[in-house]
C-alpha positions in Angstrom: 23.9 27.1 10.0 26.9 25.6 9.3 27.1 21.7 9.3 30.1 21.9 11.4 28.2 23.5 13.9 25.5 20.9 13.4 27.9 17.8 14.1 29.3 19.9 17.2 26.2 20.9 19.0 24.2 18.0 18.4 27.7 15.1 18.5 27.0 13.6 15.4 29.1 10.9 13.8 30.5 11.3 10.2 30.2 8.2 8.3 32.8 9.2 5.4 34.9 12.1 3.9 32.6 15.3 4.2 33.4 19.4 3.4 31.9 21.9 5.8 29.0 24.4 4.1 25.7 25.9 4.9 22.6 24.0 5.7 19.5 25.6 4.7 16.7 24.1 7.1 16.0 20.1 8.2 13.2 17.6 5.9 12.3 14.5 7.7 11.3 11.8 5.4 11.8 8.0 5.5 10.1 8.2 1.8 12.0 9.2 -1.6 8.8 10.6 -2.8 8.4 12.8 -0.5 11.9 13.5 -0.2 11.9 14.4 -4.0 8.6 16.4 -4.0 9.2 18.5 -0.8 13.1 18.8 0.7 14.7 22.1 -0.2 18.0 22.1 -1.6 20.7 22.1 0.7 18.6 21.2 3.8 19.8 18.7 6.6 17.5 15.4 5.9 16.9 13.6 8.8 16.1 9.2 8.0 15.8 5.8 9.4 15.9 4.9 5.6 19.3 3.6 4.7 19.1 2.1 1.0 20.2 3.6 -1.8 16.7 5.2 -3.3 17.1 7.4 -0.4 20.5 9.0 -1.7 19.3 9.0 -5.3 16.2 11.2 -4.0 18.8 13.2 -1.7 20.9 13.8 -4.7 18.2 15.1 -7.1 16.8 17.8 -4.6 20.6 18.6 -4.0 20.3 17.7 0.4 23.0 19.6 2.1 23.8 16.2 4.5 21.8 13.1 5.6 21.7 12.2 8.8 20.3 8.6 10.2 18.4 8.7 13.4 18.2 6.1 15.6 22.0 4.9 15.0 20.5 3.5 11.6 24.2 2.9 9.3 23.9 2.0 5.5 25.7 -0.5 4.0 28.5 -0.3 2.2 27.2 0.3 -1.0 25.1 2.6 -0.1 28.1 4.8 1.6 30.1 4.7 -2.0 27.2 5.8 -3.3 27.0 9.1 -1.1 30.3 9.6 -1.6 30.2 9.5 -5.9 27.4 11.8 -5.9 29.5 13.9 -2.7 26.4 13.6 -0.5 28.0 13.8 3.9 26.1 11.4 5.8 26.3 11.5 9.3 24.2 8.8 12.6 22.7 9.7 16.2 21.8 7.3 18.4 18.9 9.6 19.4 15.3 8.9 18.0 14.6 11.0 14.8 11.8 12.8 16.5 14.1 13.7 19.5 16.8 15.0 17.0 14.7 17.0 15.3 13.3 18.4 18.7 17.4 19.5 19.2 17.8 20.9 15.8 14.6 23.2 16.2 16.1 24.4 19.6 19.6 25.4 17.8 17.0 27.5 15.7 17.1 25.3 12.4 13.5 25.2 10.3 
């Protein structure tokens, strides 16, 4: 699916510069670890972590956008750090569990 048609269908809001492209499935992880050892490149993670370990672990397994439940926002450091490594990150105010309910009905694994 396309991440446009991600941030349309599910009214997510962008938290910098980001390029449309293909997302290849959704990981939900509040843990680097796991993120590292498990997420699929190019997948849709879905957080409540907001430091920058998280985008370091997003960036190795090559994450296709990060998206904070829970209207969790990084700071600022964090957000220049996204955007160096060209990582979109996107918030909902819904509850990660609830958003990843939503993705799974727009057919997204």
């Amino acid at each position: 699916m396309k991440m446009s048609e991600i941030v349309e269908k599910t009214g997510l809001e962008a938290l910098g510069a980001w390029e449309d492209g293909d997302v290849a499935g959704v990981y939900v992880s509040d843990m680097a670890s796991d993120i590292i050892t498990g997420a699929p490149a190019g997948c849709l993670l879905l957080t409540l972590q907001t430091h920058k370990s998280l985008i370091a672990a997003a960036n190795v397994v090559d994450a296709g956008m990060v998206v904070f439940a829970h209207d969790k926002r990084p700071p600022a450091d964090v957000l220049e750090l996204a955007a160096r490594v060209h990582i979109p990150l996107f918030c909902t105010a819904t509850d990660t569990w609830s958003y990843a309910l939503r993705l799974f009905e727009l057919g997204m694994r």
